[in-house]
C-alpha positions in Angstrom: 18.3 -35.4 75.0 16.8 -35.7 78.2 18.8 -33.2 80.9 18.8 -33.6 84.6 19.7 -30.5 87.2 20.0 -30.6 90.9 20.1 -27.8 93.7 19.9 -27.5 97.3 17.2 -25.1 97.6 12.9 -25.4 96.3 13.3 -21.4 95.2 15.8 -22.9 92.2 14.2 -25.5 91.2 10.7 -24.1 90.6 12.5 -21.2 88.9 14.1 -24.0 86.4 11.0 -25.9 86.1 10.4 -23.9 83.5 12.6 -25.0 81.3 13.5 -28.3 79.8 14.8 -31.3 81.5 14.0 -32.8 85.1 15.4 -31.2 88.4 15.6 -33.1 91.7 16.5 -31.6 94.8 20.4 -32.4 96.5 23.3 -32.2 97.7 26.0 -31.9 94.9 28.7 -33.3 97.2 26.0 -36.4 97.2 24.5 -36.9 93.8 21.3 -38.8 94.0 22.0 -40.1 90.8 23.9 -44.1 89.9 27.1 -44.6 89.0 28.0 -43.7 85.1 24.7 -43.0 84.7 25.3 -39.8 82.3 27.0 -39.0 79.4 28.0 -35.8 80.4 28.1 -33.7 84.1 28.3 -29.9 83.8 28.5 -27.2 86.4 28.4 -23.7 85.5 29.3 -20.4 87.9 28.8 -22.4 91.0 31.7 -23.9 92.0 33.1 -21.2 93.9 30.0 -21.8 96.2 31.0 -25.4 97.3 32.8 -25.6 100.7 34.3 -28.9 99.6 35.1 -28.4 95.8 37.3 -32.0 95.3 34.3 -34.0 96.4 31.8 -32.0 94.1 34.1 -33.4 91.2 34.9 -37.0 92.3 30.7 -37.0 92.3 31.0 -35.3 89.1 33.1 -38.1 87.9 31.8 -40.6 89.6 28.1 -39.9 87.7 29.5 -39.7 84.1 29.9 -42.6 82.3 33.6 -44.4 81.2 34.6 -41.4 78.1 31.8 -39.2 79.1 32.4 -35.5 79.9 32.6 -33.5 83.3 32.7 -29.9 82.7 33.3 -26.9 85.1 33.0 -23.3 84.3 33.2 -20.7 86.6 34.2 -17.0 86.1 35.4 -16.3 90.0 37.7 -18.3 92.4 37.6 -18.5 95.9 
C-alpha cells in the first residue's frame, strides 16, 4: 500500500519524511491530486484548523474513488 500525505508547510513534511509513504506540499482545499484517484482519503485532528471545512471535504470526496472511503477524525470543534 503506497500512502500519500499533503501539508501546507516544508517543517511537516520533512518531519513525515521519515516515515512511509510520499508527501507533497498543498493546499487541502486544492488537492494536487486527479479525480478518484485513491481508494481512501483520511484526515486526522486537523480539521478544526481549516477556514473553509465543506470545501476540504468535497476535495476529500472528489479524490476518492466511486465506493472508496473519506474519513475525518478530529477530537475538538471549532
Amino acid at each position: 500500500m503506497l500512502a500519500f500525505g499533503i501539508d501546507l508547510t516544508l517543517e511537516m513534511i520533512r518531519e513525515a519524511v521519515q516515515r512511509k509513504g510520499r508527501y507533497v506540499r498543498g493546499e487541502v482545499s486544492r488537492l494536487p491530486f486527479l479525480d478518484a484517484t485513491f481508494d481512501a482519503a483520511v484526515c486526522r485532528n486537523s480539521f478544526h484548523h481549516f477556514d473553509r471545512p465543506g470545501e476540504v471535504m468535497s476535495e476529500m470526496a472528489r479524490v476518492v474513488r466511486p465506493g472508496g472511503r473519506v474519513v475525518i477524525e478530529d477530537m475538538r470543534a471549532p
